[in-house]
Each structure stands twice: as C-alpha cells, then as structure tokens.
N, C-alpha and C positions, 0 to 999 in steps of 0.2 A: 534442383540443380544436380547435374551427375559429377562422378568424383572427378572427372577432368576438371571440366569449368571452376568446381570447387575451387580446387587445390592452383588451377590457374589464378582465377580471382585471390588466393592470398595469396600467392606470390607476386603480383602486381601492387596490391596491398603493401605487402612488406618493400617492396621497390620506390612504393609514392613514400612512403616514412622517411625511408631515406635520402631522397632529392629533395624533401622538403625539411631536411634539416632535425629530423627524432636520429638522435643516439639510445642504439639498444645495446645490452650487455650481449656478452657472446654467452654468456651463462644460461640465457632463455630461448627460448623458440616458442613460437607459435604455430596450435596445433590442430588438427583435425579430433576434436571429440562428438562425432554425431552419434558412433556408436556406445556411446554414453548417455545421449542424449544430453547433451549440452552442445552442441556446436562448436566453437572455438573456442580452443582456451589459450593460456600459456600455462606453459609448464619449462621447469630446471632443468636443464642439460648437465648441470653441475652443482655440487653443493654451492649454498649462497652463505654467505653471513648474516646477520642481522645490521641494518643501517645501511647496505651495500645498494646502490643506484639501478634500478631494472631497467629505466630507459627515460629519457628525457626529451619531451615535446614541447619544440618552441609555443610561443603565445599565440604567432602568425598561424600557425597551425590548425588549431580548435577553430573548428566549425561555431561562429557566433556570428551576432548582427554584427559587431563591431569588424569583424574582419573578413564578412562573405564582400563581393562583388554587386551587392543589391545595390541601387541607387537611395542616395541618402532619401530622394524626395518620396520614395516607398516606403523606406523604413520607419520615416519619421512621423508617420500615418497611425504606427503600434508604438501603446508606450509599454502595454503589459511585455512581462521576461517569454512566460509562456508562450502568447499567443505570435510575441515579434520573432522568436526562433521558431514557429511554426509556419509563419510568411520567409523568414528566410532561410529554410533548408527547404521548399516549396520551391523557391526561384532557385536556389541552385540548382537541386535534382532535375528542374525543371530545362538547367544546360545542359544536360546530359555531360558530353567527353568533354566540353567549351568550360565545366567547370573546375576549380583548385581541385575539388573534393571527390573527382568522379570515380576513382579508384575504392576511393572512403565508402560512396553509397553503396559498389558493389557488393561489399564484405556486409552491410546492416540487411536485417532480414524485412523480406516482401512483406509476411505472413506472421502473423502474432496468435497466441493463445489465451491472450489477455483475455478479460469477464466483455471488454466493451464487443469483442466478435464473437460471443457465444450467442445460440439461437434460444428464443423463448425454452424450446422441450430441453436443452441443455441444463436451462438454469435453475428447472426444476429442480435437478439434482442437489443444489444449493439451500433447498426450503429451509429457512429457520435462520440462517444465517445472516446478519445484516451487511454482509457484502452486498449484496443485492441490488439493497437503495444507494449504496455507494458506485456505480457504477459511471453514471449522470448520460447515459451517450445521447438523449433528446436536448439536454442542456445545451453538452458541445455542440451537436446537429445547431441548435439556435444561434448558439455564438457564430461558428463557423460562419451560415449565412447570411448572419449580420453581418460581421466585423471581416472576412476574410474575401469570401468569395465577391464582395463588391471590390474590393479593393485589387483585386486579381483580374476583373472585369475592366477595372477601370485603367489596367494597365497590359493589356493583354499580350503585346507585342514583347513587350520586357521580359513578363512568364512565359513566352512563348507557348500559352494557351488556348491560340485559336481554335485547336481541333478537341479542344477538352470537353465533353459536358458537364452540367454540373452534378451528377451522381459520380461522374470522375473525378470531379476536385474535392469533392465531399469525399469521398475515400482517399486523396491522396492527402487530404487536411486530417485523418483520421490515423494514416499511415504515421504522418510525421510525427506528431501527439503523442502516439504509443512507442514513436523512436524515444523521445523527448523524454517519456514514460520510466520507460526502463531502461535507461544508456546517457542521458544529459548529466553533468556535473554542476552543481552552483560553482561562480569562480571566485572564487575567494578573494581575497587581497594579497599581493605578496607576502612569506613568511605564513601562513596559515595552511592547515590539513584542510584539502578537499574531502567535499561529503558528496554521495551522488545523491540527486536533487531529492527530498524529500514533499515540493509540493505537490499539490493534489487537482492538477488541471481539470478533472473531471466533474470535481465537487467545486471547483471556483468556477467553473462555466456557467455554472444555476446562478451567481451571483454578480457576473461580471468578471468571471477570471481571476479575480482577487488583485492584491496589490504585491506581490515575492520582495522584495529589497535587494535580493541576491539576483545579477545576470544570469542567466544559465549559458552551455554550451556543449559542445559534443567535441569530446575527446578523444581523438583515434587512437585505440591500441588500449588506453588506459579503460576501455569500455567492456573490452573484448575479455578481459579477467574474471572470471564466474565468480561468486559469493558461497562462501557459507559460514554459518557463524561460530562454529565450533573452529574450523579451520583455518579463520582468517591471517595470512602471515605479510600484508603488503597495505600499503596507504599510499594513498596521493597528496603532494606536499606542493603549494605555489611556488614560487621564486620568480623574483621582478620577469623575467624574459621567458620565461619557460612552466612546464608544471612535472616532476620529478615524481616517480614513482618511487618508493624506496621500500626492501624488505622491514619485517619492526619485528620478526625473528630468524634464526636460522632456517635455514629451506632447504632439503636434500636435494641430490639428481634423482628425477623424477616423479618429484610430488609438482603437484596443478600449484600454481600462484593465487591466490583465492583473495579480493575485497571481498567487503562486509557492507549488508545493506540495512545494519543497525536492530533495532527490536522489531522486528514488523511481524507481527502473528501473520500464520500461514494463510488467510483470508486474504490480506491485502500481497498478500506474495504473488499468490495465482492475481488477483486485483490487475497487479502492475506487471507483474514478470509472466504470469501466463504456465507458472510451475507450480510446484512445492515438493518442500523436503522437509527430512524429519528433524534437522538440525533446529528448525525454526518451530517447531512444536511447543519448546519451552515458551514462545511469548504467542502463543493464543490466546483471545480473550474471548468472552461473551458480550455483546454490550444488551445493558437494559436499558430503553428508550423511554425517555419522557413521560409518554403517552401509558406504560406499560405502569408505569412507577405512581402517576396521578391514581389511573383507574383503581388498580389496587387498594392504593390508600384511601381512596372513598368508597371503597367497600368495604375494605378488612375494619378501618378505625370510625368507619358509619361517617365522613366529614360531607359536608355541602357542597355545591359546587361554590358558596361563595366561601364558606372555611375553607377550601381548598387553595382558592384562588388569595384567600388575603397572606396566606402560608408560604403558597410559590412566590408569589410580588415580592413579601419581605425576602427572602432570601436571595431571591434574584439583585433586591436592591444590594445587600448585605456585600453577598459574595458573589453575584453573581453563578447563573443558572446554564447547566450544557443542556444539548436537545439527548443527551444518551451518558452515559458512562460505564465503562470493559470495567468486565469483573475478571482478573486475573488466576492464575495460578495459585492456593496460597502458598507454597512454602518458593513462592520467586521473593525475588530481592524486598520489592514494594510492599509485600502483602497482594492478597486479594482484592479488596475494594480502597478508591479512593478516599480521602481524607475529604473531601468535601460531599462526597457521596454518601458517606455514614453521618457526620452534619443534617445532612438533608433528612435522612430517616429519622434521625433523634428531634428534629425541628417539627418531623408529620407527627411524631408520636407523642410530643410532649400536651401534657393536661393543656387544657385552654385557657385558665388562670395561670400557668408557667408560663405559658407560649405569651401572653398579655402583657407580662411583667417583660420576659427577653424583650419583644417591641420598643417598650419603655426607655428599658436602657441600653437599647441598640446593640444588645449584645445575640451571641447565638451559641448555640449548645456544644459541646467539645465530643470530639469525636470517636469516645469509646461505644461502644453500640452498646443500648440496653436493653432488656430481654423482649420489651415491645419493638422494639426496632430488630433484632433477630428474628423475630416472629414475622415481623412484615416480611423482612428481605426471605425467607422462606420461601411464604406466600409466591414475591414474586419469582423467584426462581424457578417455582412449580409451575406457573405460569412461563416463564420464557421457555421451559421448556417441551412445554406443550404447543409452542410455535412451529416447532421442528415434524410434529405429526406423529405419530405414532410407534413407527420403527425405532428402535432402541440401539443404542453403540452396535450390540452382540450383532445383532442382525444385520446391519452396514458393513458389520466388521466381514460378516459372512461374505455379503456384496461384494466386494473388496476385493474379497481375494479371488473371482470370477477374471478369469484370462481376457474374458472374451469381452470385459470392460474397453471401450473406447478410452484412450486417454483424458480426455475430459469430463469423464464420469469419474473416470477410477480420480483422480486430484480433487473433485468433488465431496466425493465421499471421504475421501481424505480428511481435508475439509470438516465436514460437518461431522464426522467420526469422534473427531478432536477436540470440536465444541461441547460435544455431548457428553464427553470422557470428562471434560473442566468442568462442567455443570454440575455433574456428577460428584467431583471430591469438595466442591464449593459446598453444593449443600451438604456432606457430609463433615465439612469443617464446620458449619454453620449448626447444625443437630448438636455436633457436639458441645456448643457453646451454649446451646440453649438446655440443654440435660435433658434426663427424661422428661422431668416435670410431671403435668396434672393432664396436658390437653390430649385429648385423644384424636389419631389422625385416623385418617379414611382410609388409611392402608398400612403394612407394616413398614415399605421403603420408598425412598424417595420416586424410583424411578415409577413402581405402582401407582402409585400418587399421580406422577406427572400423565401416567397412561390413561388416568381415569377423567384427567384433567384434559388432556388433547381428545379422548372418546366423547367427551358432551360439546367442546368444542367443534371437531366434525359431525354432528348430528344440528348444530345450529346453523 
C-alpha cells in the first residue's frame, strides 16, 4: 500500500471510531511507524498520567459473533470462540463496504509473517527449535475444510462466495486465524483487565480446536497498540457498555503506548506475531520433549522399556505427565526447570526398591534434584542440543549480523541464537551443581560435547 492510501485508510479509520461511538483522548494519535517497522502505532501528543482514559470503545463496537450482522442460523452452526470469530469476520470481510467494519478491515494487514506462511527452506532456519511442530497449518487446513468451508458452501449467497474457490477460502480462513492470532482480545466480563487472547488455534485444530471459556473479539484501536515488555505503560479494562483503555503509568509526549503480550519466549513471538525483539529474550525457553527425556533415561540409567513404562504410568497417574517441558533461564523468577519436571527425574533415578516402596505409599520424590538426576538432566541437554546441528551461537551470531539476511532469516536466527545462548548457561548452572566430581567427560565443555554429540548424530 503506498503512503497515500496508507495514511488515507487511517484516517477513514479514525473517522469510523468516531461515528461509531469510541472516545479518544486528544492526548494520543495514531501513527504511521513502517519505518520502524511496526506499522501503526499510537503514541502521546502530550504527557499522560497514570490511570488517565486513552479511549473508550463501546461493546457495539468489537468485531464479535455477538454483534457482527451474520445470521444467527450461521452462527449457531460454531460453538468453538475460535473457529466462530473465524466464520464471522469471513462473512463480514466478505460485505466488503455493506459491512459495520469495513473501515476496520482496511487498517488489519493482508500479509502475515507468522511461522504458519513460512516456506519449508524458510523453516530450516529454525532447526532445533520446537516452534516448528507448534505450528499445526495441516491441522487447521483439516479443520477448516471440515468445519468451515462446508458450512460457507452451504450458505454461499450470505458469504457472498460464489466466485471463491476453495484454495481462496482456504486462505481467506487462514488470513482471518492469523488476524485472530495476533489482534483478538478475550472479552472478559465487566470490571475485569483484558488480556489479548492467549489461545493456541493452531495447536487446538489437531484436536478439535479445543474448548476457550472465554469469547474472543477484535477490538479496533485497542489492537493497533505495539507490545513490548519492558515498556509496557497501558491496559485494557471491561466496563458493562464499553472497554476502556487506561495508561497504568505516566507516559510522556512522544513515547509509543505499548500493551504487553505477557511471558511469551521469542519462539512463539515470531509463532503468533510473525516478529521478535530483544525485550522478550528474558522468557526464552528450551523445551525437552517426552520422547528426548524417556530415550535418555533408558540408556543413561540402562531401564527397560517395561521399567520405563511402569515409571511413566505411575507418575502420569500421580501427577500427571506433559508431552515436553521449557527449561528456562536460571536466574528468571521460576528458576530454570519445573517443579514437576525435577520430580520426574528424581522418580527415573530413584533405586528400584525406593521407587517400589514410593508406589506403595503413593507417594513421589520431592523436587530437589539429586546428583543422579543432575547427571541425567546433563545427558539430556547434551542431547537437545545436538538437535540444533552443529553451528554453534558464535557462528549464528556471525550469520546474524549479514545485511544481506532476508528478514525471516535474520528473526530466525534470532531465534535459535537465543535458544542456544539458554542451553548454554543451563548446563553451565547444571555443571556447577554437579561439581567436578569423578566422571570424566568426552570433552572439556559443554558445547564440545554437544558438537561431538550432533557429529555422530549427522553421520547416522
């Protein structure tokens, strides 16, 4: 879009706010940041207070099932949040000007850099990283032309989709998703802080889309606000008839208005938003999967597959079992590893006469790690990170800083730069709790280790 139409399209924008009833401060404007690379943002014309009102959009407002123009005998067809704001920002877009919102869809973008429109050589770039399997786009594809594209078929005059095919509506179901993605609101109940949506359409489409509790909804204006977590100075607040923007610190003239899109390590940043920044680096994680966690333990501690298997059962009974679990930063808030995640080690590691007796009395081991379960969680770390391949931080880092990086390489690398760097102080948290000791390793550091570990790994 060139900067005419742009700057035309928000002020049409800013013009539909207003006849439909949003009160903005005069304090703010909204702004052109492409060459920022953010798109639109708002930013302070004037110092604000803290607790002072940015703008207030009625209920009628927000783009939901509840209040689009879809015909109830449509809507009532979706019960999932997801996939029913997905059929009904479909039919609206699908008004074009005939709709409340057509001002609205102008200003949301065609074009996403989300992980689900990356091409296979793209995602290369990603190797090691478990964003990857989090993606789900064969899922949605299924959902979609189960649950959507008949249901658009079977009303085609309404969506005015005669002339669509269906690789058309299958991208325009993919389009909406990713609006949904990065820009939908749960709506809370009156008196309560909105949070922008934290589910996971992607990963619920492999299983039926899941069950959310919360409606969602697309909030104009309040969407348009950039995040960052360092900077965050504004919130969205319900109120029976409206949903109220309010600052929650002082904000000069001229600083950006910034929501917050809460802990999300920079994987599922690029994931959903199709970005990343270094604010978000603090909540990076590693996740060690399942599968990564069994194999190990029946090789490192020699167990069976049916010792294996009677070990996982109990504890899945116990406490219940994740398919993965993020090894964090340590010196972040949590700690590094979970509390049910070190459980689980000290559960693989324990003698088989302990482990016999915990069964008994239905108890399970508490969760200070002991030097066998340090030794494991080593092992594994050696291993995840020989998933990644062979290049090393230093070397990415080098990549990196290549000009002639496409944007979705250089975020990539980013990416996986980040994971590598956590890997890295992990096991070096983890070494030093285990001390020097007696065992001797195959190399003198961890990353040698991991290199010699991914090198026999590529030769099989």
């Amino acid at each position: 879009m060139d900067d005419g139409s742009y700057t035309d399209a928000t002020l049409a924008f800013s013009n539909w706010l207003q006849a439909n009833g949003t009160t903005v401060s005069e304090k703010i404007d909204l702004v052109d940041l492409r060459a920022q690379g953010a798109g639109r943002g708002v930013v302070a014309k004037e110092n604000i207070a803290e607790d002072e009102t940015l703008f207030s959009i009625p209920r009628a407002t927000i783009l939901s099932t509840e209040t689009s123009s879809i015909p109830a005998s449509i809507s009532a067809e979706v019960q999932d949040p997801w996939l029913s704001l997905i059929v009904t920002m479909l039919y609206e877009y699908q008004q074009a000007k005939d709709s409340k919102w057509a001002a609205y869809f102008d200003v949301l973008p065609a074009d996403f850099d989300s992980l689900m429109y990356w091409s296979e050589a793209e995602l290369k770039d990603l190797q090691g990283s478990a964003v990857v399997d989090k993606i789900g786009k064969a899922g949605a594809d299924e959902t979609f032309q189960e649950q959507i594209l008949p249901l658009v078929y079977a009303n085609v005059e309404a969506f005015r989709a005669q002339s669509l095919s269906n690789e058309q509506l299958l991208a325009l179901c993919h389009r909406m998703g990713s609006t949904i993605m990065a820009y939908a609101f749960d709506l809370e109940p009156a008196g309560g802080a909105a949070e922008q949506s934290q589910e996971e359409w992607e990963e619920d489409s492999e299983d039926g889309m899941g069950a959310a509790v919360l409606p969602k909804g697309m909030v104009p204006l309040a969407d348009m606000l950039n995040a960052n977590a360092d900077l965050n100075n504004a919130k969205l607040f319900h109120e029976d008839d409206a949903v109220v923007m309010r600052s929650i610190k002082p904000i000069a003239a001229g600083e950006q208005i910034y929501n917050d899109y809460g802990s999300l390590p920079r994987a599922d940043l690029l994931r959903r938003y199709g970005y990343v920044t270094d604010e978000y680096a603090k909540y990076d994680v590693v996740e060690l999967s399942e599968d990564l966690i069994s194999e190990t333990a029946k090789e490192q501690l020699r167990l069976s597959d049916s010792d294996l298997s009677v070990r996982m059962t109990y504890l899945d009974e116990q406490a219940g079992l994740d398919s993965g679990y993020d090894i964090a930063h340590p010196d972040g808030e949590d700690g590094a590893f979970p509390e049910e995640f070190c459980v689980l080690l000290n559960a693989l590691t324990t003698a088989a006469p302990e482990f016999e007796k915990m069964q008994k009395k239905e108890k399970l081991p508490k969760s200070d790690l002991t030097p066998a379960s340090l030794e494991l969680l080593y092992t594994m770390l050696l291993r995840r990170r020989a998933e990644y391949g062979v290049n090393d931080a230093d070397s990415l880092r080098t990549q990196l800083s290549n000009s002639e990086n496409s944007r979705r390489k250089a975020t990539a690398l980013q990416v996986v730069v980040g994971e590598l760097e956590l890997l890295g102080k992990v096991a070096a948290h983890v070494q030093e709790k285990i001390g020097s000791g007696n065992k001797k390793r195959s190399a003198d550091t961890f990353e040698e280790e991991a290199q010699e570990v991914a090198a026999k790994k590529a030769k099989n």
